[in-house]
MIRORO-482420 format. One record per residue: z, y, x of N, C-alpha, C, CB in turn; residue in three letters. Coordinates in steps of 0.02 Angstrom, whole numbers, plus 50000, padded with zeros to 5 digits. Atoms other than C-alpha are relative to their C-alpha. Glycine has a CB too. Example, Ala and Ser with C-alpha at 12.3 -4.5 7.8 and 13.67 -1.06 7.14 Angstrom:
500004994150045503904977550615500005006050045500625000149950ALA
499974994149958503574994750684500375005549961499295002350020SER
END
This chain:
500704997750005531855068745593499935006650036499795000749925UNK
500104994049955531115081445707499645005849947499464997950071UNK
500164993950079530875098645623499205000350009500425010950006UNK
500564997549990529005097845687499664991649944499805001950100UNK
500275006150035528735079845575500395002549946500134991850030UNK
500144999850071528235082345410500324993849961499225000249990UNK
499615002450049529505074145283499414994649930500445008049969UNK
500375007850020528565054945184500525002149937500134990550062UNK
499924998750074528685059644995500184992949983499305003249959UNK
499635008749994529935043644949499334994649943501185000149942UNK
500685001950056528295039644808499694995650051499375007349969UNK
500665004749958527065036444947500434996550058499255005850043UNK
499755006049940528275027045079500284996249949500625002250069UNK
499785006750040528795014744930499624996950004500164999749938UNK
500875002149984526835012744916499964995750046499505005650025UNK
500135002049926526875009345098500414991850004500415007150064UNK
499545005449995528354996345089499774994649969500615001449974UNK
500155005250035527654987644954499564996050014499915001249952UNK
500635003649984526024982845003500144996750066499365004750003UNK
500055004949925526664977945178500264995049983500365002050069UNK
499485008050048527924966245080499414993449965500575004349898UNK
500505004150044526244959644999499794995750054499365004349961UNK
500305002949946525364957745137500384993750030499915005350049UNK
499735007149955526664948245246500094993349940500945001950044UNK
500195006050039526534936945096499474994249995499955002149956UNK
500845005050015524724932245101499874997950057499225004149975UNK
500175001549922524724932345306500544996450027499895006650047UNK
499395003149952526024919145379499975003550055499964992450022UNK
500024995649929526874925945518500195008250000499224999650030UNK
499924991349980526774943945483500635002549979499425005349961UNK
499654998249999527944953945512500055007349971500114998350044UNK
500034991250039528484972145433500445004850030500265000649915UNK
499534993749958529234986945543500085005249977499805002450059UNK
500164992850047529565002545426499434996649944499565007950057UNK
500804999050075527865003945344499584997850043499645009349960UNK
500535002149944526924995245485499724993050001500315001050069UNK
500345007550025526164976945455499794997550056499364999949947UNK
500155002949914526184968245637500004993649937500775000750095UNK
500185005750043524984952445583500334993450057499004999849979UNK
499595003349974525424935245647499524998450058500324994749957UNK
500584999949943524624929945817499424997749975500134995850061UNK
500775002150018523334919245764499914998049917499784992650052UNK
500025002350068522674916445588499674994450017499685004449945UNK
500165007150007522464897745512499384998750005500194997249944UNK
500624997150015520714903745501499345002550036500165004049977UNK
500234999849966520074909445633499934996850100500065004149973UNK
500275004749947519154899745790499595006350049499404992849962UNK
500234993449942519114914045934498944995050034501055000250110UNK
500165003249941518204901346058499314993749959500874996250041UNK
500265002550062516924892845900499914991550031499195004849971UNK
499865006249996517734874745961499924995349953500494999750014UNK
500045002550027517784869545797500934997949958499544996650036UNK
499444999350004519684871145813500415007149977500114997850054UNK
499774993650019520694886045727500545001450074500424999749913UNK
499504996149966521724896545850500674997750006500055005949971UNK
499505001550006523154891645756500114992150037500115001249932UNK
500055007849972522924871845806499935000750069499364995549972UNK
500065002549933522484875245982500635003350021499305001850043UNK
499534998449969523994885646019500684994149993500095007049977UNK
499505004850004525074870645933499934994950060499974996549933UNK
500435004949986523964859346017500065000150089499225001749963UNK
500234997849932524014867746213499374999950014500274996650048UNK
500555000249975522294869346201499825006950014499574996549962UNK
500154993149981521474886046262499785004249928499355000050061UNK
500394995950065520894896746099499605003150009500275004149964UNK
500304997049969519974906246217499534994850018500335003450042UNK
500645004449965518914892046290499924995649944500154995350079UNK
500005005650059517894880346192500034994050043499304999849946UNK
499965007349959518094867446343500575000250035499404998350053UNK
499744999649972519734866646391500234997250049500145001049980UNK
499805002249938519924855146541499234999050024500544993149998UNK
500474998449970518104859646592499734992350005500165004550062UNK
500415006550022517464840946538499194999350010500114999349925UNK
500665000350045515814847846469499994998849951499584996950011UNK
499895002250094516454841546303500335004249977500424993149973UNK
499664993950063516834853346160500624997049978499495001449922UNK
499185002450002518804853346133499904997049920500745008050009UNK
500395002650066518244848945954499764992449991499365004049994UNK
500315008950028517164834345980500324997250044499104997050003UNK
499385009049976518354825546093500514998349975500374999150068UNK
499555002350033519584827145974499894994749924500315006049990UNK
500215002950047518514823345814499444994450000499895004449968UNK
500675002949984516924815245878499864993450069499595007050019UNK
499685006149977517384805446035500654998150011499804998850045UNK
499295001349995519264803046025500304999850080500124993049963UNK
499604999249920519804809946212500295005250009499594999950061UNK
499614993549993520954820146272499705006050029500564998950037UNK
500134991749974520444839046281500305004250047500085004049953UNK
499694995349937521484843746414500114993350045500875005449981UNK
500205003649952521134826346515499354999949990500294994250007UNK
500534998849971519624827746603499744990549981500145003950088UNK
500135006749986519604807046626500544996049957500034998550080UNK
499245004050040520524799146469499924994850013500184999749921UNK
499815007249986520064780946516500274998150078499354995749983UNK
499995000249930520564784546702499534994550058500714998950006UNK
500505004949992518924775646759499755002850058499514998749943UNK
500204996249966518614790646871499384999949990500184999650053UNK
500534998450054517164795346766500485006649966499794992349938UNK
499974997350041517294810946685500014998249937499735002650010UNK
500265001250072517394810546488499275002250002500445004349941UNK
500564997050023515844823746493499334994850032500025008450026UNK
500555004049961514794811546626499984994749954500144997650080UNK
500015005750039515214796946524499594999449942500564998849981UNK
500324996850047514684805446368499255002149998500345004649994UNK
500494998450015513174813846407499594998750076500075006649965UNK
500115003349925512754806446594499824992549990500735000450050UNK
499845003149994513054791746564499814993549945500435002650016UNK
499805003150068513054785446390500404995150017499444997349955UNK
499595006350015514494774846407500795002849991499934994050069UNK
499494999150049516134773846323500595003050052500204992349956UNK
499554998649959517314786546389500874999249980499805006650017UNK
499515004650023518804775246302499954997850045500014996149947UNK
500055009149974518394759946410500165001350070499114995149994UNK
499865000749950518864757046556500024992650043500465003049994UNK
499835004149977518204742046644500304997150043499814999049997UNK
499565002949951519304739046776500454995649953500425005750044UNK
499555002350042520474735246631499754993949948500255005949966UNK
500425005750029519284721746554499884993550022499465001849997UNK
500045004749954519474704946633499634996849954500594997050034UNK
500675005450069518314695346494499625001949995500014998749923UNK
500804996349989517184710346510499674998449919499394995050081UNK
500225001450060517104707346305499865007649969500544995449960UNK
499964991050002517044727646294500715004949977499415002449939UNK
499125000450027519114726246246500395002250054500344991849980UNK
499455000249939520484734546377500404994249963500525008350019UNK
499495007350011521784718946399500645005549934500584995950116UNK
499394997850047523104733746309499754998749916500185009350015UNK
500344998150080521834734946129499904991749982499045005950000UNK
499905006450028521794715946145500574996149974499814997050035UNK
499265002550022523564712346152500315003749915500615003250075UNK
499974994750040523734726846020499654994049944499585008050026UNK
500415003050049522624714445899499994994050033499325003149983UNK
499805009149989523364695545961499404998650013500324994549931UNK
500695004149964521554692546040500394997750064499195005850023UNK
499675003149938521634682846216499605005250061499804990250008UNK
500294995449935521174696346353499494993550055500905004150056UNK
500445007549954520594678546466499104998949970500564990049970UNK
500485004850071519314674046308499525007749998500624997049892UNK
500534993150046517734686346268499964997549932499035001350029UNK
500015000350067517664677446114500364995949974499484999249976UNK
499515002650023519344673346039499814996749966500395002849981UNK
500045005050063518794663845868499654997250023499845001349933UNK
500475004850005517504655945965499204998749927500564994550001UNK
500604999350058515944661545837499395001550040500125006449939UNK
500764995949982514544667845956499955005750009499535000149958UNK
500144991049994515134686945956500715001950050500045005449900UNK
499814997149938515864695446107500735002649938499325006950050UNK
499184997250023517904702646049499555008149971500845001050095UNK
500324994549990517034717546082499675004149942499574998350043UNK
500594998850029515554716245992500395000349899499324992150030UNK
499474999950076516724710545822500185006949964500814997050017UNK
499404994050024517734726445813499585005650019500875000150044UNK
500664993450001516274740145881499624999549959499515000850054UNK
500964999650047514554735745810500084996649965499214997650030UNK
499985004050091514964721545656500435001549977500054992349981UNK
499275000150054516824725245604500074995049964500075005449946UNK
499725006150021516984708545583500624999050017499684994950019UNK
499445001649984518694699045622499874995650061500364997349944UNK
500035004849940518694693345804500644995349994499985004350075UNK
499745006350010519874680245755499984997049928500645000150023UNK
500265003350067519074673545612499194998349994500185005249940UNK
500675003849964517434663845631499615003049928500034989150020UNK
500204997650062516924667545449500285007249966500174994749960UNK
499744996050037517254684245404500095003749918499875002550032UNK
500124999750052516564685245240499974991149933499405004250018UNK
499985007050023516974664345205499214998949935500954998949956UNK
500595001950012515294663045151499594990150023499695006450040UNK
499835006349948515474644745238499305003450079499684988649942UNK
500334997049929514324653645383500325003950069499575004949977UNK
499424997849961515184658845544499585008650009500194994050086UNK
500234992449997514774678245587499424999150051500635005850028UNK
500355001149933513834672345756499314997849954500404993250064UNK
500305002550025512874662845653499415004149945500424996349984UNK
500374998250029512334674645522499675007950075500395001049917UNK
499954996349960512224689645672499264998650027500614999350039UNK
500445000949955510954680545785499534994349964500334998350069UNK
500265004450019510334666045692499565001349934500474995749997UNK
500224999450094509924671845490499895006250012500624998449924UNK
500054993050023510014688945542500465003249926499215000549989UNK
500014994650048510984693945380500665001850030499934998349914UNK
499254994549999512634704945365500604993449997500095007049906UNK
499435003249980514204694745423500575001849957500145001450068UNK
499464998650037515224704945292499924999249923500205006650017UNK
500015003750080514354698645123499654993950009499585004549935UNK
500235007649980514154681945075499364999349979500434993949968UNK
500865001150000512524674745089500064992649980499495001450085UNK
499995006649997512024657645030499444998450041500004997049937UNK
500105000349909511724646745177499094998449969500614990750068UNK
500535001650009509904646145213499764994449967499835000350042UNK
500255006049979508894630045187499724995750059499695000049973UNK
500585003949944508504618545300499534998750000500014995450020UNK
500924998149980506654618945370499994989949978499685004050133UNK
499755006850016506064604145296499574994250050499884998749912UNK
499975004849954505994587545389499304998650020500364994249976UNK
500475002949953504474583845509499624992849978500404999050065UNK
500235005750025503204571345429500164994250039499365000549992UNK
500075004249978503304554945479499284996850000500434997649979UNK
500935002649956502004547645606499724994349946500084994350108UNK
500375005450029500614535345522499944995450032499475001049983UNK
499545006949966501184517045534499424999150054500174991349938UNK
500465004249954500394509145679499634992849977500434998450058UNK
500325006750011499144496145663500244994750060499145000949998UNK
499885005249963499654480345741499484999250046500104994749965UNK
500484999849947499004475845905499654994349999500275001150062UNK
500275005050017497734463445898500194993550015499525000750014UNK
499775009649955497994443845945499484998650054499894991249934UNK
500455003049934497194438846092499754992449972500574999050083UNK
500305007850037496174421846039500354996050066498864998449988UNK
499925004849969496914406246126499524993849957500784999550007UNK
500325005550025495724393946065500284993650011499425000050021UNK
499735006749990496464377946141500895000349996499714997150079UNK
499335002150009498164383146115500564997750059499904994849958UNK
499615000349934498784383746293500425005250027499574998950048UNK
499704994349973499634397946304499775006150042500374997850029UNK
500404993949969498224407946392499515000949954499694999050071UNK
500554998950033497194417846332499284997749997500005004450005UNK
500835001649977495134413946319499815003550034499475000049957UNK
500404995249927494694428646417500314998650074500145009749990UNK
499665002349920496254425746559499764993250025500894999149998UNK
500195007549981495614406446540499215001150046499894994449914UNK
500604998749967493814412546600499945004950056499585001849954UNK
499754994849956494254429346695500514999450066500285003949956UNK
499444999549952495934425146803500054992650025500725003149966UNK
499865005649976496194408346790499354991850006500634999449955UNK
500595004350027494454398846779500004994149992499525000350028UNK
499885007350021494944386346656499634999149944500734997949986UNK
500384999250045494244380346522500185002649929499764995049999UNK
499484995450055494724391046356499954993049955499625009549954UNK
500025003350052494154376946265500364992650011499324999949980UNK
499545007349983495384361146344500665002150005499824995850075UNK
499404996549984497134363446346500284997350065500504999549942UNK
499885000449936497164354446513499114998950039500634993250008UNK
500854996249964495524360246599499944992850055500105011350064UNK
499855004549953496174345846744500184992649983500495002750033UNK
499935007050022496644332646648500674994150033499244997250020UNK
499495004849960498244327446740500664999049954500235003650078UNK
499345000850042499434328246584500315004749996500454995850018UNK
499504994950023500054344946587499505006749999500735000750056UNK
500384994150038499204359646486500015006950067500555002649911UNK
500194992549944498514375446595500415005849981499125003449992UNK
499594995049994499774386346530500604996450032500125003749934UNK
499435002249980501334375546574499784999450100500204991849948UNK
499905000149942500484372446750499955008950031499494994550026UNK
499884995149994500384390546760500545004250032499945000449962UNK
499184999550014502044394746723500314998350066500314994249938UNK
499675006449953502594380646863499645005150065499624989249984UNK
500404998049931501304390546996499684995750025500345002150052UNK
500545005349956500264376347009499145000449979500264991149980UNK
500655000950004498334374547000499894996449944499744997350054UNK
500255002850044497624372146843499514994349982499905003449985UNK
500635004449997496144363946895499964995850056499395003949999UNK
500135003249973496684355347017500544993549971499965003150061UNK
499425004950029497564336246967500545000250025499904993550003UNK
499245000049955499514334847021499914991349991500935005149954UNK
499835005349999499634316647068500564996849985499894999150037UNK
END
């Protein structure tokens, strides 16, 4: 000790010791030098950069603590971790060459997806299909009416399961057809009921044959000018319908 520094009454540097001993208790991290309380870099607690992320997490994390956008996206390191699930220090997590931030707020479209990687174009990369035994080839594995896609985004139904709620109704079915919810059971509509049946027909009238020749009385007077009332108008032995028939002249005799 230098003779010009004033001598720490052992009372008040116990004081000193103790409370730093406290302290580094309540503050992970901190450290105690003499009587000096060096805190720890970042507290659990505080969010320099108001990401939404503590200090402590982004330094585990390699994210900036200082920036709230750390690979300059346009997306808050925050909501691409909690809100759209992309990487905060890739710029382009579905490598679509699309930004996440264009995708996001450009774009509205899913900066997951990546259709190059979609050969069914069901809204599934071939990896998230294989990942869940769907057929990457197939947009709609169970064959129900709903895109792979559409199953596992917007209904959370089972794209391989036609009935997801065995309601005996397939999901497609209740989705687009009944309109109700694909995940409780519904009992099945009714069928619309059956389409009257037409009023019988009246029979079509009889044509009068008066003589019983096989033509009518009007064709006997009208077409064939015979007599309605002889059944051989000619008189040669064979009735005006049979010579008809034959293509011969009714009215005239066959010798």
């Amino acid at each position: 000790m230098s003779k010009y520094e004033k001598p720490i009454a052992m009372s008040v540097l116990a004081r000193r010791l103790a409370g730093a001993a406290l302290a580094a208790t309540l503050i992970p991290g901190a450290l105690v030098t003499g009587a000096v309380l060096v805190p720890a870099i970042a507290s659990a607690a505080v969010d320099s950069d108001g990401d939404g992320l503590t200090d402590d997490f982004e330094l585990r994390g390699l994210t900036d603590p200082q920036n709230p956008d750390s690979d300059r996206d346009f997306l808050n390191d925050g909501d691409e971790l909690h809100k759209y699930y992309t990487g905060p220090v890739n710029q382009d997590s579905d490598s679509d060459g699309v930004s996440d931030g264009d995708e996001v707020l450009r774009y509205h479209t899913d900066p997951n997806y990546n259709p190059g990687q979609d050969p069914d174009s069901d809204g599934l990369e071939t990896p998230e299909e294989l990942d869940n035994h769907l057929d990457p080839q197939n947009p709609d594995s169970d064959r129900d009416g709903l895109l792979d896609g559409e199953e596992m985004r917007t209904y959370h139904t089972g794209p391989l399961n036609q009935d997801s709620d065995n309601d005996d109704i397939s999901d497609g079915d209740e989705v687009k057809r009944y309109h109700t919810d694909p995940l409780v059971p519904n009992a099945k509509p009714a069928a619309p009921p059956a389409a009257p049946a037409p009023p019988p027909q009246s029979p079509a009238p009889q044509t009068k044959d008066t003589d019983g020749d096989g033509l009518s009385d009007d064709d006997e007077k009208n077409v064939y000018r015979t007599n309605p009332n002889s059944k051989d108008t000619d008189h040669d032995g064979r009735d005006d319908g049979t010579e008809v028939k034959n293509k011969t002249n009714p009215r005239i005799p066959l010798l």
